[in-house]
Backbone bond lengths (Angstrom), bond angles and torsions (degrees), N, CA, C in turn:
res aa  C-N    CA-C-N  psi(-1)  N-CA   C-N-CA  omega(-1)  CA-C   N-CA-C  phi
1 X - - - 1.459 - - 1.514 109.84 -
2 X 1.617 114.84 152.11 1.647 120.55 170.45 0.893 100.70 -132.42
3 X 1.311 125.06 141.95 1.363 133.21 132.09 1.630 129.24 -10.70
4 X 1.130 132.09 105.44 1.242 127.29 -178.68 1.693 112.54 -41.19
5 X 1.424 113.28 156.05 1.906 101.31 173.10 1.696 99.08 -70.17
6 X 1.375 124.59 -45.52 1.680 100.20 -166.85 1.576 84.83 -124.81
7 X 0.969 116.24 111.26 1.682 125.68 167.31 1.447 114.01 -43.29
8 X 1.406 145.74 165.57 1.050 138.36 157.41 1.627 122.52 -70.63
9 X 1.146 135.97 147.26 1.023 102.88 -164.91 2.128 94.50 -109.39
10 X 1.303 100.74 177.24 1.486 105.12 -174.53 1.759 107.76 -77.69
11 X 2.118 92.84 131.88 2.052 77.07 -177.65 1.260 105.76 -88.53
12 X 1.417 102.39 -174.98 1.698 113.07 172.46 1.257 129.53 -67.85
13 X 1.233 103.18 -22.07 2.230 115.55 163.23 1.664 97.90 -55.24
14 X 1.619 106.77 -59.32 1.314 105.13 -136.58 2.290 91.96 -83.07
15 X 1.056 75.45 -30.70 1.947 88.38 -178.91 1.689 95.78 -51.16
16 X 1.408 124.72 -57.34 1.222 114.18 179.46 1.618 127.37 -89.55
17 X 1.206 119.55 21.67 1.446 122.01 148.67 1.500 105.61 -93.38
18 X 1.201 113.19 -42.76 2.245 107.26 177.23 1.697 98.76 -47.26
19 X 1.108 104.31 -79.16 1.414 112.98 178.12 1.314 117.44 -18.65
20 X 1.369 136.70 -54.69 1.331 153.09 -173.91 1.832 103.34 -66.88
21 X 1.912 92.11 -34.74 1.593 71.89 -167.06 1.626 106.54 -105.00
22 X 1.499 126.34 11.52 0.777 145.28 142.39 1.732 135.02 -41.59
23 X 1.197 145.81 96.55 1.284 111.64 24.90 1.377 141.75 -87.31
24 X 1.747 125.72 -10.05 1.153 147.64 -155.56 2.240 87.97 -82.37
25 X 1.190 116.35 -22.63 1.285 102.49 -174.26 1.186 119.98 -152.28
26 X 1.623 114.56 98.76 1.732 113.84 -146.55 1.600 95.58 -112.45
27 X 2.014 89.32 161.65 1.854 91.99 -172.30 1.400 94.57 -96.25
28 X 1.422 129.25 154.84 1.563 140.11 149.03 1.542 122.60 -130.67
29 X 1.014 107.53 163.30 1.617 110.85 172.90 1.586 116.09 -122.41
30 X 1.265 101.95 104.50 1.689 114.77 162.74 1.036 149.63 -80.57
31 X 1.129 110.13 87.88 1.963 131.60 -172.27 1.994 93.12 -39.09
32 X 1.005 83.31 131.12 2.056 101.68 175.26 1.278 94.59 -98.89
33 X 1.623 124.79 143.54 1.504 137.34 149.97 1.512 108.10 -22.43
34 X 1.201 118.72 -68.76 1.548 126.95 170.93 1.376 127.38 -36.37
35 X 1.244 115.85 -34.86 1.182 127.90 -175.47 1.543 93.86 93.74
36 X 1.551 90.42 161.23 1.688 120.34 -167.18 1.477 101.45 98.17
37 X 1.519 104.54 -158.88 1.530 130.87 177.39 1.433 144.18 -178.26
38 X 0.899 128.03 129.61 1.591 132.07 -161.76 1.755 95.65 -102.90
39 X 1.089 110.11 140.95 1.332 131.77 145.43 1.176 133.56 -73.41
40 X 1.482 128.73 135.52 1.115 139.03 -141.00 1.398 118.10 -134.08
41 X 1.712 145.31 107.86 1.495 136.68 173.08 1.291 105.35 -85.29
42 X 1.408 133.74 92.21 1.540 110.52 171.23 1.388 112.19 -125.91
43 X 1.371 100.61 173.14 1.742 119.49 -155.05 1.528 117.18 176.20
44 X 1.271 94.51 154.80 1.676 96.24 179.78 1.806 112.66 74.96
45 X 1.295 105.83 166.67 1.247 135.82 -165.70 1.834 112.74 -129.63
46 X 1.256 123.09 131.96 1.229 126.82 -166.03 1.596 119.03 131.47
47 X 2.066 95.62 176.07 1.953 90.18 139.23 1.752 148.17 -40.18
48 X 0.574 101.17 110.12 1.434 114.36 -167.32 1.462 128.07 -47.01
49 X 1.593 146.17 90.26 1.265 156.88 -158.81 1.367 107.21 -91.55
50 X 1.165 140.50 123.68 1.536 129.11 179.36 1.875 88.51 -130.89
51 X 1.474 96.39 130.92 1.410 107.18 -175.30 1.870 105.55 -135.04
52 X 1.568 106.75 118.95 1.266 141.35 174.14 1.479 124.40 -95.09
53 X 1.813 89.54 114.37 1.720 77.14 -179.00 1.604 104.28 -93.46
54 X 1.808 103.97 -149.20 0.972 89.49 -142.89 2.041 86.99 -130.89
55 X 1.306 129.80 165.68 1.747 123.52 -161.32 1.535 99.10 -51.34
56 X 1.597 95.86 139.92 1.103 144.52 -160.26 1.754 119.04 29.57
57 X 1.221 100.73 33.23 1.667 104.74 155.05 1.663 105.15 -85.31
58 X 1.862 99.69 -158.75 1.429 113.86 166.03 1.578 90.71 -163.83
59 X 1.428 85.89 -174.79 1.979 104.81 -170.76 1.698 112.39 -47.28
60 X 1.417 102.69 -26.38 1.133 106.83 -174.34 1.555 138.50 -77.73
61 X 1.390 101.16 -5.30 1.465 129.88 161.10 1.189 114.61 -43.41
62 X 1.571 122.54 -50.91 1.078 148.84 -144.54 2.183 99.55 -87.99
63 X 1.082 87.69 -0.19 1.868 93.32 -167.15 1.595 112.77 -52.85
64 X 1.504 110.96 -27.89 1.256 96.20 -170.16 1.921 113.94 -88.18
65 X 1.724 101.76 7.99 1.168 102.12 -165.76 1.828 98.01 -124.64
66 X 1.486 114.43 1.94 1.666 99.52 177.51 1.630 112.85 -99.57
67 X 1.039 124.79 -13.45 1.428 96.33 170.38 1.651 95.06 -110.10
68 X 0.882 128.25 42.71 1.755 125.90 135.96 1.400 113.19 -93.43
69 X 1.225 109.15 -37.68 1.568 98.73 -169.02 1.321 95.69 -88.08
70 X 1.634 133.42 -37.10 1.626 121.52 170.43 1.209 114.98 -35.26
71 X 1.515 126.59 -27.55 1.245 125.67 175.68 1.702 133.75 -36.47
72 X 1.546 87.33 -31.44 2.162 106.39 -177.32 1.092 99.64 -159.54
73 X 1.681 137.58 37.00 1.263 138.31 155.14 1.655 128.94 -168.66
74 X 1.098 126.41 126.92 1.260 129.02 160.90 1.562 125.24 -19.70
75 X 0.871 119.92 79.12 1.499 130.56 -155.27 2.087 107.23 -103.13
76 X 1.476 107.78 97.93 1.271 126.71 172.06 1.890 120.95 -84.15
77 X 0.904 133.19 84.33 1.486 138.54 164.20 1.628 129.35 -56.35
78 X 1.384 143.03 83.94 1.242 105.74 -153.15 1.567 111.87 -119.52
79 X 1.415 109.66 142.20 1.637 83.76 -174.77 1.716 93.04 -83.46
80 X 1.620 112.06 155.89 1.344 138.04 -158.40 1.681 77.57 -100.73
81 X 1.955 90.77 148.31 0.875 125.95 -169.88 1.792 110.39 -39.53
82 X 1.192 157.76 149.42 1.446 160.45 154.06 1.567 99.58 83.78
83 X 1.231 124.49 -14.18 1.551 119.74 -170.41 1.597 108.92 -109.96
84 X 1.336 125.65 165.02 1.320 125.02 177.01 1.741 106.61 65.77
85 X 0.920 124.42 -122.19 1.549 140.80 -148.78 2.033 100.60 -129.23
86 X 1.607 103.65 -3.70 1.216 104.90 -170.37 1.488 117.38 -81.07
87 X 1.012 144.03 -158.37 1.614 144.43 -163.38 1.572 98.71 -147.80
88 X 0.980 121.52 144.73 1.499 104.37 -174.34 2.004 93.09 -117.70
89 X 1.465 92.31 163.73 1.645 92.57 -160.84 1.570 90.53 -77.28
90 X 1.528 96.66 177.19 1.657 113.25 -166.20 1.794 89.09 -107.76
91 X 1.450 108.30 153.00 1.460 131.83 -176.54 1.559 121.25 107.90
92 X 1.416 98.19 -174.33 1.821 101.83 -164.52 1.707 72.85 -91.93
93 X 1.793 87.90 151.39 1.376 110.95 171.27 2.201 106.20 -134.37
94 X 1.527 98.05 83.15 1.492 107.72 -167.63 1.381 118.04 -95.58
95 X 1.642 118.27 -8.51 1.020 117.70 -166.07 1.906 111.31 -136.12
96 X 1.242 109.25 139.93 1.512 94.50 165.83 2.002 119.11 -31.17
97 X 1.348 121.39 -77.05 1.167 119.24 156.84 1.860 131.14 -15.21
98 X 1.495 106.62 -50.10 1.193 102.25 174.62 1.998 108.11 -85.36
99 X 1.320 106.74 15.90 1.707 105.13 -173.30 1.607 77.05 -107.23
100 X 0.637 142.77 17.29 1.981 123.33 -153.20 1.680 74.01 -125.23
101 X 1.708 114.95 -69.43 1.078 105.44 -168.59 1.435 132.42 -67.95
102 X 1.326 112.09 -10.63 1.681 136.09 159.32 2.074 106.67 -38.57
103 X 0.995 88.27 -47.57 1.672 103.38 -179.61 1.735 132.64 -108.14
104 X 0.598 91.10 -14.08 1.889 117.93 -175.93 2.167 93.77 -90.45
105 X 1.515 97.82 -98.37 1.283 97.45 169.36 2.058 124.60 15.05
106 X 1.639 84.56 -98.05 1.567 104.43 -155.25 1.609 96.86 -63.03
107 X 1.980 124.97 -36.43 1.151 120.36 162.28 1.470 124.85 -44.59
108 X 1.411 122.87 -58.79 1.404 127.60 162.59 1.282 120.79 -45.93
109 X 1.430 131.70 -22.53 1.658 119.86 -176.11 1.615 90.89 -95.98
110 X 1.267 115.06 -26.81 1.706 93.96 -175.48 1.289 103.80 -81.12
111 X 1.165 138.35 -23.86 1.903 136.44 169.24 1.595 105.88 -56.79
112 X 1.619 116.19 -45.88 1.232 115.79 -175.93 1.637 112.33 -52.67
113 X 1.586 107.41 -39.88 1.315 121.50 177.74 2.015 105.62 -62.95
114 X 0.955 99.31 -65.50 1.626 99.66 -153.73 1.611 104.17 -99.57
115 X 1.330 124.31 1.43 1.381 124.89 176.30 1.554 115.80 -141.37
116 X 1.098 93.56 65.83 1.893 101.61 -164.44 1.643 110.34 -62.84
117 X 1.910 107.91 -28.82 1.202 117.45 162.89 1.309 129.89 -69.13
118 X 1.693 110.42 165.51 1.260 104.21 154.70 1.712 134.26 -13.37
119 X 1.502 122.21 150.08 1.773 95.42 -173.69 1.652 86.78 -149.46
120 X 1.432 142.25 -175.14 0.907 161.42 160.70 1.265 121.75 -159.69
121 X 2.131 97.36 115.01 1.793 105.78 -147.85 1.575 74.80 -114.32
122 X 1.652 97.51 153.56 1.326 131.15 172.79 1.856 117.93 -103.72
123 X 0.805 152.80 60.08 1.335 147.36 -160.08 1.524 111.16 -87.48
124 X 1.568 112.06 142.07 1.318 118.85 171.29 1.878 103.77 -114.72
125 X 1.075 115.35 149.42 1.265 132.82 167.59 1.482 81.30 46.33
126 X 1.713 98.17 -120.90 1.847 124.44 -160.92 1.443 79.97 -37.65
127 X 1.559 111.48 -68.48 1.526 117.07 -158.99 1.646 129.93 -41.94
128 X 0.989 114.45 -10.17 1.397 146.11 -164.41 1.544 95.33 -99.13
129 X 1.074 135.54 -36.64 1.579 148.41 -138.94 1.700 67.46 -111.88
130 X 1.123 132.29 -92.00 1.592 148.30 -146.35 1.399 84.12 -50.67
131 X 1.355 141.15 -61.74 1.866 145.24 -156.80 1.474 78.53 -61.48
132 X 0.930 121.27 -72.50 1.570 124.75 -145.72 1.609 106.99 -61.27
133 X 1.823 122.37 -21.17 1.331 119.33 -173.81 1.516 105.34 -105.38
134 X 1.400 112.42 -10.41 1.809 113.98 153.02 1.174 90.28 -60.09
135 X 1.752 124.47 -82.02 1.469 93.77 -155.41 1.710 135.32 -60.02
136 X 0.997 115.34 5.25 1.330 138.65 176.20 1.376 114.44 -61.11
137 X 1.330 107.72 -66.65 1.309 131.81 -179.91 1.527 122.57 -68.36
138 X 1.417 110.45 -25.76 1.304 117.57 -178.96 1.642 114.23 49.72
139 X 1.018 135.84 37.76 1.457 148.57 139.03 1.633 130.46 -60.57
140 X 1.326 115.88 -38.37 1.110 143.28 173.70 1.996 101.46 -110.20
141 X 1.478 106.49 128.53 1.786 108.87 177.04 1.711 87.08 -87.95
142 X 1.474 96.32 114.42 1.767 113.13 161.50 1.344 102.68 -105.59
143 X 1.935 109.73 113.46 1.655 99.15 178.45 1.598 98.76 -94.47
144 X 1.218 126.69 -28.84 1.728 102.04 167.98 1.873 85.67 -154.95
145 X 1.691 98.84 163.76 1.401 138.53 -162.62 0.911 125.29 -140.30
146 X 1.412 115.15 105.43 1.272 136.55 -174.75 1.754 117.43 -101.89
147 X 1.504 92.03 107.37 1.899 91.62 168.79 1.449 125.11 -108.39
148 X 1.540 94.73 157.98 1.886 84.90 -178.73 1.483 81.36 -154.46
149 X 1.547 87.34 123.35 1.435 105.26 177.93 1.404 124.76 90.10
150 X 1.470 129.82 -12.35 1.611 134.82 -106.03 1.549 102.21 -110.67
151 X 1.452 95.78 120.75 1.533 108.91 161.65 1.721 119.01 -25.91
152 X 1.497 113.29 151.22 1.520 99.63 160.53 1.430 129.10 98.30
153 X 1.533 108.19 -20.14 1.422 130.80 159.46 1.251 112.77 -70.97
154 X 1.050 143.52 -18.43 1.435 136.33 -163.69 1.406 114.82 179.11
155 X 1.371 130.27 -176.80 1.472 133.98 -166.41 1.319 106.39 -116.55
156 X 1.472 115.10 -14.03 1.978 110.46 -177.63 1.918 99.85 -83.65
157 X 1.281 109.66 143.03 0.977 124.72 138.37 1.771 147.81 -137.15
158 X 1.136 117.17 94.95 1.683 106.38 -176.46 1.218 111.87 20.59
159 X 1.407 119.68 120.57 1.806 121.10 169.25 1.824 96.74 -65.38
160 X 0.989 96.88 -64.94 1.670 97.45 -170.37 1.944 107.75 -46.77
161 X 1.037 142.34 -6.67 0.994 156.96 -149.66 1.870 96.43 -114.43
162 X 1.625 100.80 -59.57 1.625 100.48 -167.65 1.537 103.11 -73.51
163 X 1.685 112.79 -35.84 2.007 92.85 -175.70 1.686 95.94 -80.64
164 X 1.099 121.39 -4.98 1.528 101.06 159.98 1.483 122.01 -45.29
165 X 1.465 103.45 -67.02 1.119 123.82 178.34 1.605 123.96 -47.11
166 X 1.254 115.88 -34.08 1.629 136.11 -168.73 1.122 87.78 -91.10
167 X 1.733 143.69 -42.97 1.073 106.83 179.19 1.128 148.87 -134.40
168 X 1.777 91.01 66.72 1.634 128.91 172.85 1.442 112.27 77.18
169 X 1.445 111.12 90.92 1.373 108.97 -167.91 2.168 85.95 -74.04
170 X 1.004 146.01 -41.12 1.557 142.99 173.68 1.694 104.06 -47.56
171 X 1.244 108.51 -29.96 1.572 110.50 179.36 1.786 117.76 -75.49
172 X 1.482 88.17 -51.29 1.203 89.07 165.86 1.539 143.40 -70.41
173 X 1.522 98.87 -31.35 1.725 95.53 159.28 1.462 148.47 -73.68
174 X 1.622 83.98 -2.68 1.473 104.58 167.02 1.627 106.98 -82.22
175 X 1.017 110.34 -33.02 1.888 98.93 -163.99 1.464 92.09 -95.67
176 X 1.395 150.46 -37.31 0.908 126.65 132.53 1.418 168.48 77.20
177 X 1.773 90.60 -142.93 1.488 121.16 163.85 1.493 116.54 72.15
178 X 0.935 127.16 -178.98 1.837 117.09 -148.76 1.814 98.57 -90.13
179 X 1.670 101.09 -17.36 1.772 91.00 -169.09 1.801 115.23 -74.24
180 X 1.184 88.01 -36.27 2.147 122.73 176.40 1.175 103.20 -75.75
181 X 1.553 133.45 -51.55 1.714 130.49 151.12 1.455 115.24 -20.21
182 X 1.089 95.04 -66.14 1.533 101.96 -164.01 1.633 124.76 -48.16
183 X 1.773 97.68 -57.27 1.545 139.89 167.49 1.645 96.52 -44.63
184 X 1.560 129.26 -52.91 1.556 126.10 -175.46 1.986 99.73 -75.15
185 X 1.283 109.88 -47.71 1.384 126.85 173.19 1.332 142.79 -106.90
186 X 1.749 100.31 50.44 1.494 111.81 171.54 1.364 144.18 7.96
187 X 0.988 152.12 49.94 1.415 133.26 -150.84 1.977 121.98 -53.57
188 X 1.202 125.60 154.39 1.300 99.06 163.35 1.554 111.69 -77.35
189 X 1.996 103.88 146.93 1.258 117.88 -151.79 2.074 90.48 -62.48
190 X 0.748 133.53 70.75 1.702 111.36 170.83 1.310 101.37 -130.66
191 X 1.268 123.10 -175.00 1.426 134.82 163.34 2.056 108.29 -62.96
192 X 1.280 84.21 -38.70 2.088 80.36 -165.07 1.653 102.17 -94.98
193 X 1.280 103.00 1.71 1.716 112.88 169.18 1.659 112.81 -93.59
194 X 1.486 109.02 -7.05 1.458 127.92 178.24 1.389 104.79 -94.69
195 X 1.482 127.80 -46.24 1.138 125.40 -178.17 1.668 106.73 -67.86
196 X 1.179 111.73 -22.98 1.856 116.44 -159.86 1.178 80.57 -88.74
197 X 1.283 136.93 -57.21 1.641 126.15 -154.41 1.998 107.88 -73.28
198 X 1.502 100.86 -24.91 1.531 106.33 -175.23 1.690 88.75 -79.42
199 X 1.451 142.99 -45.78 1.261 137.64 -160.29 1.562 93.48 -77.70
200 X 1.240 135.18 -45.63 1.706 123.55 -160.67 1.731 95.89 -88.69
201 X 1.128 113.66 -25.87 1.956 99.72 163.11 1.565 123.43 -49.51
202 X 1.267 77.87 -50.86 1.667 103.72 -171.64 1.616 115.18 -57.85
203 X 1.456 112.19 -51.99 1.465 138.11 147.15 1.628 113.80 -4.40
204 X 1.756 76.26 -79.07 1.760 96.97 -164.13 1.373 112.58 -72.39
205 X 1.251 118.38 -33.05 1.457 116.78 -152.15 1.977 93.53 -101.45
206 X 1.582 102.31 15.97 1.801 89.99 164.84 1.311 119.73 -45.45
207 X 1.622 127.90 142.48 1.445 138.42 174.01 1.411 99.79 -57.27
208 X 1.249 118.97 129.83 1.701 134.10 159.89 1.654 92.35 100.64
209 X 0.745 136.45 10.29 1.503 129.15 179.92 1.161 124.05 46.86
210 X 0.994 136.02 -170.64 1.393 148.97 170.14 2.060 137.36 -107.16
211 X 1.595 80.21 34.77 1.598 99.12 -164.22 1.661 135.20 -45.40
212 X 1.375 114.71 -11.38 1.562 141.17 -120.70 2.397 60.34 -132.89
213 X 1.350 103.82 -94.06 1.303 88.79 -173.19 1.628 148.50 -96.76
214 X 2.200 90.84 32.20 1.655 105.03 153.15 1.282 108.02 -93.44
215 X 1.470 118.60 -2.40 1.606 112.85 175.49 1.630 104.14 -75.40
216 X 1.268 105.43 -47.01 1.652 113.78 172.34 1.486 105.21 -50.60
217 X 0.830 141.17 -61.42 1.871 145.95 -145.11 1.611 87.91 -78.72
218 X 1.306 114.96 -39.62 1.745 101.61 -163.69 1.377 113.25 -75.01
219 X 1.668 113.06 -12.63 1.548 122.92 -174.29 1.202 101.82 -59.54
220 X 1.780 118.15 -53.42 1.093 138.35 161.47 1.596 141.14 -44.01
221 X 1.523 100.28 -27.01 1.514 106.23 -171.48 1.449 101.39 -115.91
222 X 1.357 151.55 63.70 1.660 124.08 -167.95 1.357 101.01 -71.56
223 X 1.443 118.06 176.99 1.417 153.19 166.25 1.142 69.23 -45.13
224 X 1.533 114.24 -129.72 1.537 137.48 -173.67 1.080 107.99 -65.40
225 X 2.014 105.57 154.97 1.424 119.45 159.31 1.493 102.08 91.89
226 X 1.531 129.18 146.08 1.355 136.67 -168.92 1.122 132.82 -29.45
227 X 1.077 134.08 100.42 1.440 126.54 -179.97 1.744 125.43 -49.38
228 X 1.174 126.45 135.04 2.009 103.56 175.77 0.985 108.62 -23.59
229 X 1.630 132.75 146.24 1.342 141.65 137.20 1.646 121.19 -138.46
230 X 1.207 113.90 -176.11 1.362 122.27 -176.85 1.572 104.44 -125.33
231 X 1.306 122.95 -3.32 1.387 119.85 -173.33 1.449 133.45 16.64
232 X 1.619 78.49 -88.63 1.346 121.46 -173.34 1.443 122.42 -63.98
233 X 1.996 106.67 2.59 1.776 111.19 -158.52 1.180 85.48 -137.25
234 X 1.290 156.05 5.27 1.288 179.61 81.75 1.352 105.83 52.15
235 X 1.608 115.33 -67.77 1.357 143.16 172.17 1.934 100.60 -44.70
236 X 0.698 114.25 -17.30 1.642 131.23 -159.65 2.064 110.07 -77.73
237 X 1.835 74.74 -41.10 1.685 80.44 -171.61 1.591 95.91 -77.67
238 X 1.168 120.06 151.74 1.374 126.01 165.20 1.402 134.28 -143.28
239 X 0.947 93.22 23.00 2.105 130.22 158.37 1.958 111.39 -68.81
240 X 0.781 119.34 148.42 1.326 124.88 157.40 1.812 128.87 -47.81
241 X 0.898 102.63 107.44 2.116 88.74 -170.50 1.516 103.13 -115.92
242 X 1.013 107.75 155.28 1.789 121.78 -172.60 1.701 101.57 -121.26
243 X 1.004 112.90 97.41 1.565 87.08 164.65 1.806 113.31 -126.02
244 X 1.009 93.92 167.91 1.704 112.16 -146.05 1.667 93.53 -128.51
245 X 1.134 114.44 138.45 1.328 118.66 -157.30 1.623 108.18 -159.91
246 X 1.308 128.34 113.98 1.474 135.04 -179.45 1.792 95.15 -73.23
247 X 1.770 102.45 135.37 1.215 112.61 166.67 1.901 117.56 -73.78
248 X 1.269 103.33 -11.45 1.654 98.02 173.47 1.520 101.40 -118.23
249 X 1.261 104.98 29.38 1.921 97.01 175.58 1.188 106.58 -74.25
250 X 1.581 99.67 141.92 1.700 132.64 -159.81 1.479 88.74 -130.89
251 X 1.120 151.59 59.32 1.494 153.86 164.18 1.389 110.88 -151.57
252 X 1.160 117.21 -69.11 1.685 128.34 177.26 1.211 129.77 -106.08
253 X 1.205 116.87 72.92 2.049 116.74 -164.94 1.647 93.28 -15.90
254 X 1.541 92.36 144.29 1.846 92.37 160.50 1.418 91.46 -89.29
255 X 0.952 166.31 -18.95 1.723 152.25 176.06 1.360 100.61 -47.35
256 X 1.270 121.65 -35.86 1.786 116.07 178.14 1.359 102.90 -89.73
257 X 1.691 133.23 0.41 1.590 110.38 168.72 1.579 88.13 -97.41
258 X 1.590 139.67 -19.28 1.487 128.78 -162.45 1.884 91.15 -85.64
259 X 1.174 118.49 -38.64 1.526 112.76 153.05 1.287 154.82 -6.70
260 X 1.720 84.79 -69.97 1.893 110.35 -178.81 1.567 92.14 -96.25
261 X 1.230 139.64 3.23 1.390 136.87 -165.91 1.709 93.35 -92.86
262 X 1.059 91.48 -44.99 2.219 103.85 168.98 1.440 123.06 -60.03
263 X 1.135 102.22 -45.24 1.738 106.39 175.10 1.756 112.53 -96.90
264 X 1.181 120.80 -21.15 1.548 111.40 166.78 1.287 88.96 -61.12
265 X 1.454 103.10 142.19 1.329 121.48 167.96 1.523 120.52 -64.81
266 X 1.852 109.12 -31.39 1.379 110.85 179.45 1.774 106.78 -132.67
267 X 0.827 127.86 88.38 1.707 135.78 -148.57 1.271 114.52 -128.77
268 X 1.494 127.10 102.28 1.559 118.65 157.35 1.358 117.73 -84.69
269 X 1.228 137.25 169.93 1.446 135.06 169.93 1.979 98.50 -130.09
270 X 1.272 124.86 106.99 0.961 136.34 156.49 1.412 128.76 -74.80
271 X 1.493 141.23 96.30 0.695 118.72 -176.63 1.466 126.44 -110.73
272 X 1.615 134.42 173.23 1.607 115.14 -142.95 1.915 77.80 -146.75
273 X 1.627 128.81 135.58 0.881 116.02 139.74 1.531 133.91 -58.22
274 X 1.385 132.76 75.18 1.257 147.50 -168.77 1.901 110.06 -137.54
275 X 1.200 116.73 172.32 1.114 117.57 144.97 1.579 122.94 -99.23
276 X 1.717 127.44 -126.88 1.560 110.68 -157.03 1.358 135.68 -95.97
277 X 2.197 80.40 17.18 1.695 97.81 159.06 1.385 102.94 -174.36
278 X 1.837 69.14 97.66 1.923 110.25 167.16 1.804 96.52 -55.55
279 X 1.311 113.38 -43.46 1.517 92.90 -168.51 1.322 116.09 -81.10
280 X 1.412 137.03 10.85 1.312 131.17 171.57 1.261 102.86 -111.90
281 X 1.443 131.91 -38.78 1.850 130.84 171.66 1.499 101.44 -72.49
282 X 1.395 137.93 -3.66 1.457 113.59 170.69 1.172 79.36 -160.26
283 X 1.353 126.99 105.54 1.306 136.77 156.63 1.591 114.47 -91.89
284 X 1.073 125.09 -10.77 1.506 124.78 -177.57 1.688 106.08 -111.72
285 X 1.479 113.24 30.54 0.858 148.35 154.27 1.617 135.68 -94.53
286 X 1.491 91.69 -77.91 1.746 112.55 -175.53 1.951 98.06 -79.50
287 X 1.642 113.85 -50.62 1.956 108.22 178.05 1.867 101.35 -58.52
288 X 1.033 153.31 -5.08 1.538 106.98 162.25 1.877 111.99 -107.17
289 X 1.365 106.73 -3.78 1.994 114.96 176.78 1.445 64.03 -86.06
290 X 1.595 153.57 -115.24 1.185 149.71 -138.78 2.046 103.69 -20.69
291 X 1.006 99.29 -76.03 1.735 107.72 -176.69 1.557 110.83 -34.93
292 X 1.312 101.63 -64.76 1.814 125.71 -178.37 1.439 95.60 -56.08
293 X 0.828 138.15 -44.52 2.038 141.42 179.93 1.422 108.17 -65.15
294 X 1.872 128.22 -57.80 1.461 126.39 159.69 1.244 121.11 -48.54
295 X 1.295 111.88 -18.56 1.848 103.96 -176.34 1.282 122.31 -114.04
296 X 1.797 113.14 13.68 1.000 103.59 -175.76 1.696 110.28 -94.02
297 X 0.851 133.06 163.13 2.039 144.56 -161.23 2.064 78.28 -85.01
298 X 1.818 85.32 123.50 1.500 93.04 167.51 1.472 123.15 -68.28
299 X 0.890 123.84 136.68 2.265 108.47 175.14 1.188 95.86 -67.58
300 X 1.964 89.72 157.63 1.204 103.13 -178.01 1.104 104.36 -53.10
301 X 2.053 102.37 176.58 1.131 112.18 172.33 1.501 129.12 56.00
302 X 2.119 125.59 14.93 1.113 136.58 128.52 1.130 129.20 -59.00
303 X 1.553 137.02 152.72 1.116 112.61 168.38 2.419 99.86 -93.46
């Protein structure tokens, strides 16, 4: 991985939620063995929470949920590889497989670094895909995994969902602009559904885009025909998993989270009247089943 030549720089939405959550939850940047670097939300004291958003967010998504959970745990945010403040790795990325490792990778060497223990990852969408291929890999100790929304379960995805994706949600918020943003990308009507929709505009619509890792996501997402998944390796994890699932989600059928809820060996399916993030439209919902799920004593014989 390198460093981009001109980094993005931090906006004024996102500058004044750090700030706010500052001092209890500070940003850094962590140089990888490999070179490059990921950005970092951390805070708190404890077991260890590592929370992944999901394409073209960053750690900072996650604001309304890190200093609650800093409350009784070590709480890691990370922006994913090419997005946020991160560096995206160097090489050709031609294949679904080489998009998996585009994101997986540089996340796993910085856990190796700063979470040598046990960990419990949270993933949204992409991020969900990346939690779920740590635990795969077993490089990183995942004692339980929580998805919402999450790539990687299955091969369907919403048509209206994939030419979203193909055609440049960073492209599109530039031409645009935050009033036409909004109108394509609703916010929920609240005050903290105002701040989320002003922070993920702001996000997406950075100058120069994010090209390095929509080349990655599309390996993963085609027009037509299966999306990446793990299906069939599912049975594999044998940790506790939570997944969380919007009843009007338009991205990831929930039939593929009521699915993987059968073949995880240890699987709840929560579900949230929301769309493809129950945990940001009802957070006083999904943060205390989220809390109550990290604290419960793994069964024997987890790692």
């Amino acid at each position: 991985m390198k460093a981009p030549a001109k980094a993005p720089a931090v906006g004024p939405v996102e500058a004044g939620l750090l700030g706010q959550l500052a001092p209890a939850v500070t940003a850094t940047v962590r140089w990888l063995p490999s070179g490059g670097a990921l950005r970092v939300l951390e805070g708190g004291q404890g077991p260890t929470v590592v929370l992944l958003h999901g394409r073209g967010g960053a750690a900072s998504t996650w604001f309304v949920y890190l200093t609650a959970l800093a409350r009784g745990h070590r709480v890691l945010a990370v922006d994913l590889p090419g997005f946020g403040m991160s560096s995206a790795p160097e090489g050709k990325v031609t294949t679904a497989e080489d998009g998996v490792r585009f994101f997986t990778e540089p996340v796993e060497a910085l856990l190796e670094q700063l979470a040598p223990g046990p960990v419990s990852v949270v993933g949204h969408s992409l991020g969900g895909l990346v939690g779920l291929e740590l635990a795969l890999r077993g490089r990183v100790p995942v004692e339980r995994l929580v998805l919402v929304g999450a790539m990687g379960l299955g091969p369907d995805m919403e048509r209206k969902a994939r030419l979203f994706f193909r055609a440049g949600p960073e492209r599109l918020a530039r031409s645009l602009g935050p009033w036409a943003w909004s109108r394509l990308m609703p916010p929920a009507p609240t005050p903290l559904g105002e701040r989320l929709g002003a922070l993920e505009y702001e996000l997406v619509a950075v100058p120069g885009g994010r090209d390095a890792a929509a080349r990655a996501f599309n390996t993963l997402v085609p027009v037509t025909g299966p999306v990446f998944h793990r299906r069939e390796r599912l049975g594999e994890v044998k940790v506790p998993v939570l997944l969380v699932w919007g009843e009007k989600e338009d991205v990831v059928p929930v039939s593929l989270a009521e699915e993987a809820s059968r073949r995880f060996s240890q699987a709840r399916l929560m579900r949230v009247d929301a769309g493809h993030s129950p945990h940001q439209e009802h957070p006083e919902q999904v943060l205390p089943e989220l809390k109550a799920f990290l604290d419960t004593t793994a069964p024997a014989g987890t790692r």
